[in-house]
N, C-alpha and C positions, 0 to 999 in steps of 0.2 A: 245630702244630710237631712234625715228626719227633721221635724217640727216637733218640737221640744214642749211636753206639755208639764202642768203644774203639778204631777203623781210622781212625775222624775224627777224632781229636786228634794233637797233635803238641805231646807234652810239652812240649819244650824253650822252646815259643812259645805256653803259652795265659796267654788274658787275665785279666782278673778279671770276667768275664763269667756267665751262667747257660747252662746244658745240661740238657736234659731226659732226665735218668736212668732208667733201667727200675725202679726202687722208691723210695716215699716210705713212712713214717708215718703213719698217722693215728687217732686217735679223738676222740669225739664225748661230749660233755655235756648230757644232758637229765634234766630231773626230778629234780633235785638227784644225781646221780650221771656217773661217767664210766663208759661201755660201754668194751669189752675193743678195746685198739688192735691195732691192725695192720697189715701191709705190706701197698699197695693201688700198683699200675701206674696207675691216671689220677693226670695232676698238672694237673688244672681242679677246683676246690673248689663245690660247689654249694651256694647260698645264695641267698635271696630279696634283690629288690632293695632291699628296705627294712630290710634288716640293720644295726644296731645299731652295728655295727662300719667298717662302709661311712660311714653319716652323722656320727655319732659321736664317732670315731675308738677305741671300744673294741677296741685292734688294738695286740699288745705281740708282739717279737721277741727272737730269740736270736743271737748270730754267735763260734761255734767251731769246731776245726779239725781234722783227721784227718791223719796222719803217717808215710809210708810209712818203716820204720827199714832200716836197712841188712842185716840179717839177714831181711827180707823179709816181718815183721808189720808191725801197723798199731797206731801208739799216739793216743790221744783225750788233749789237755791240758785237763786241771781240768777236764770235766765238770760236778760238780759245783756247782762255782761258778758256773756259768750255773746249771745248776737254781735254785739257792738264787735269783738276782737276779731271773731268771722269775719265781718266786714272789712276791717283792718287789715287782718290777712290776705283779704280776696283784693282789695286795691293795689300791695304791696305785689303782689301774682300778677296782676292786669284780667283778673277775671271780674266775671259780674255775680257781683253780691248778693246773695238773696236776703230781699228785704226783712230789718228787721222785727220790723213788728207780726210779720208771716212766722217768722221765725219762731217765737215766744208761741205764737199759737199753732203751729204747727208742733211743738215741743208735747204741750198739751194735750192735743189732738192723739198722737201715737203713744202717750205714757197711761191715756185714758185706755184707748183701745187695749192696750195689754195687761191693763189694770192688774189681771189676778195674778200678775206675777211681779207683782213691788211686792218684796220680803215684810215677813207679818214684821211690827213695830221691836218686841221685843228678841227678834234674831239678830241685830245689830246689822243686817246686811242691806244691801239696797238695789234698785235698780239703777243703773248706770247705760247713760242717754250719749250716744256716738251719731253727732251730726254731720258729715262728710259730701265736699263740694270737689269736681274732678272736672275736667277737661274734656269729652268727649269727641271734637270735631278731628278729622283723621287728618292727620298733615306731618309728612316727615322733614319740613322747613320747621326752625326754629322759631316760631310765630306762637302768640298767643292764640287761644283756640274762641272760636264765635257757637259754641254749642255746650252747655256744663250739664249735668245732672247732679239734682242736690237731691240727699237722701239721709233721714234718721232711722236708725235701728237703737233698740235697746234689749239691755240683758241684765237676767239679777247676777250679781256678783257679792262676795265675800269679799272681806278684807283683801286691801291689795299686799300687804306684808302679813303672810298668816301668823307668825307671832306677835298680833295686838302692839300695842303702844310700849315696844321695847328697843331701848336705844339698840344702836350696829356701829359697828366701825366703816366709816369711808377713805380712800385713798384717793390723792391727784394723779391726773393724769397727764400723758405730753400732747394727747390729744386735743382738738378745740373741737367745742361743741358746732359753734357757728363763727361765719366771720365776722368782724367790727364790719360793721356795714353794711352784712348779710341781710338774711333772714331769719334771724336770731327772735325777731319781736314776732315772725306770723307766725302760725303751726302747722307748720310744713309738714309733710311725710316726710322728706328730705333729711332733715336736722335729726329723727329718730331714726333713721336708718344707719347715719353717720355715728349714731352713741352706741352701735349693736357690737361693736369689736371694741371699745373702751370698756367696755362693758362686761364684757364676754371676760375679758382681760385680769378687770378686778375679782370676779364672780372665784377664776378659778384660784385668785388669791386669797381667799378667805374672807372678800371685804363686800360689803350689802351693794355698794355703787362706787361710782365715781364722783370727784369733786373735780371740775371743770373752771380752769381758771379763764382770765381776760386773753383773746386770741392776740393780742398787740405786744404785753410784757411777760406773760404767764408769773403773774403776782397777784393777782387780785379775784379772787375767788366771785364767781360766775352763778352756775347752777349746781344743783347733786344730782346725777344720773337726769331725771327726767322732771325735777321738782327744784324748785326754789328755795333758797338758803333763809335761815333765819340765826340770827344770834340775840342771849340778853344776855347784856354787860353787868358787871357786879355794880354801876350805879345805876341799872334799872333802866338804861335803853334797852328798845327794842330794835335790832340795828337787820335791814336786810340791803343785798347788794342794788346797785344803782348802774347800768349798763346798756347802752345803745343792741346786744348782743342777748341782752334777757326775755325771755317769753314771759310779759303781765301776768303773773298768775290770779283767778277771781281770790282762790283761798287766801293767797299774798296780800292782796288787798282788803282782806276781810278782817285779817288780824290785824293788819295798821291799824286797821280803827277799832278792834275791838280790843288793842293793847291800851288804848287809851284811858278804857275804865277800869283796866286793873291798874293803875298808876306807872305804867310805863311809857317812856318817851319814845314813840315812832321814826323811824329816820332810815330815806333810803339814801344810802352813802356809799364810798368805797372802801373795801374791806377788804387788807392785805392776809394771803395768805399767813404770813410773819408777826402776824397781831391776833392770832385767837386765844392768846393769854388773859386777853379782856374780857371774856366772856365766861360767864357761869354756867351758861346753859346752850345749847345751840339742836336745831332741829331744821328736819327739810319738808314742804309745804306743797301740797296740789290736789286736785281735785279726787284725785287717785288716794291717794293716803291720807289725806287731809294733813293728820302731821305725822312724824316717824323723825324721832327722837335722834340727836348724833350721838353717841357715845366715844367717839373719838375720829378723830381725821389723822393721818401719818401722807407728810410730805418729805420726800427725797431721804425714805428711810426714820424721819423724827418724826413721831408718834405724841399727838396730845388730845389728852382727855379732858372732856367736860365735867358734864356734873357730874356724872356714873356711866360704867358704861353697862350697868345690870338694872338700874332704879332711872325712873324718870324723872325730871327735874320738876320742883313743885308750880313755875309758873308755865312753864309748856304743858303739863298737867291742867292746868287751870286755863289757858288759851283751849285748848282740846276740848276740853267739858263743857266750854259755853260756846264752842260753834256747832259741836254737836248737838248739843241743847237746843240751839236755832234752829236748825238742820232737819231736827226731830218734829221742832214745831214742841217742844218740852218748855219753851221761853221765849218771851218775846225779843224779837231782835230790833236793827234799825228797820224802818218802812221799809216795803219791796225784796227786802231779802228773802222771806218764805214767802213762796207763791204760791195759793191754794190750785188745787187741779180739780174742779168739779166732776164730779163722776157719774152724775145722774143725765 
């Protein structure tokens, strides 16, 4: 694949696709240590075929996002927060974690280096930062592996739902996303490979994703497709699910707190499929979409609709506007949420 330069794109219309950028990340773990990372031009990772990570699946990922601001820096949301969940992951795997304060600056490091390709401010698109830790040491026992290769690439991308901030209809599935006790909370390859046929499923039914219930009762609503559920109730909670089986979303977490100051009560709770009558508005949440609106869920053939399923609801409108506002670096948010990327 060519290297993909800044004359081939066309801000206004890119996908959510991948592009092969002139710099990645990478370092390397052996011998109980991580060697000194670096900015390296191949993006083909070389690994034996009997890697660990290959057969496996010792193979955990990141997805965050780079923000051209109007004054013409570049701001990184929550960093951090992925590092930490990284870390989470990689202990949950039995791998070795890259450190994360390396992390944060390694993030920087590579978003810099590709600078001329974080989308101008006012094309609405962005670059989007894939931090990915893998297993390298060759072994066909079922053993964790003593050798990883951690590596960032990034690409600009387009909205991940090209019709903008408009509701979709979702449907339940019989499938489970993860097991009660899985690895439901790391970010597995695993868990996304397992949604590609549930998926696949609703797609050619008409419906944007799946709603993925609890894998114990199949009553209590989970994740949507690859995103985190959210609902507000007509008394103005903010209600999203609570599950040993859920992946922390940072965006999930951002709106808890940023529900607070539009006067909604946060609460992660359980939330039966059989109870979205209490809700006025309902949307799904992640780094990817940030939000995308529900327009309606149908379990076992019964179909219900939120607030619209063509108009979006005015406080998910309002949650949306003031994280991308952050996002943008357009408003100030809490501390550490926008991080500046020096560029000079």
């Amino acid at each position: 694949m060519a290297k993909t330069k800044v004359s081939d794109l066309d801000w206004q219309n890119l996908e959510f696709v991948y592009h092969d950028l002139p710099y990645r990340y990478r370092a390397e773990y052996h011998n109980g240590k991580w060697e000194a990372g670096k900015l390296v031009t191949d993006s083909h990772l070389e690994m034996s075929e009997a890697a660990v990570g290959l057969h496996y699946g010792q193979q955990i990922f990141e997805g965050l996002k780079a923000y051209r601001r109007q004054d013409g820096g570049v701001n990184i949301f929550r960093p951090d927060r992925n590092a930490a969940r990284m870390a989470r992951s990689a202990e949950r795997l039995l791998m070795a974690s890259y450190p994360e304060d390396l992390f944060v600056e390694a993030i920087k490091e590579v978003v810099k280096a590709n600078q001329e390709f974080v989308p101008p401010y006012e094309s609405g698109a962005t670059l989007y930062i894939r931090p990915l830790l893998i297993a390298a040491t060759p072994d066909i026992g079922v053993h964790p592996g003593n050798d990883y290769i951690f590596n960032i690439f990034v690409t600009p991308v387009g909205a991940y739902y090209p019709g903008g901030l408009a509701p979709t209809a979702y449907v339940t599935s019989d499938f489970d996303r993860a097991a009660h006790g899985g690895t439901g909370q790391a970010k597995v390859g695993g868990n996304y490979a397992a949604s590609m046929l549930p998926g696949e499923q609703a797609h050619q039914a008409g419906y944007s994703d799946v709603v993925y219930l609890d894998p114990r009762l199949h009553e209590n609503i989970e994740e949507l497709g690859s995103a985190n559920f959210f609902g507000i109730t007509k008394d103005n909670r903010f209600l999203t699910p609570k599950s040993p089986s859920i992946l922390p979303s940072v965006t999930k977490y951002s709106l808890l707190e940023l529900a607070v100051e539009m006067g909604l009560q946060p609460e992660e709770t359980t939330i039966s499929i059989y109870d979205l009558d209490k809700f006025s508005e309902a949307g799904a949440m992640g780094t990817a979409a940030v939000i995308s609106p529900v327009g309606s869920i149908t379990h076992q053939g019964n179909k219900h609709v939120f607030y619209s399923e063509t108009e979006v609801g005015p406080k998910t409108q309002a949650l949306y506007d003031r994280l991308v506002a952050i996002q943008y670096g357009d408003e100030k948010g809490p501390e550490g949420w926008a991080v500046d990327v020096p560029l000079d």
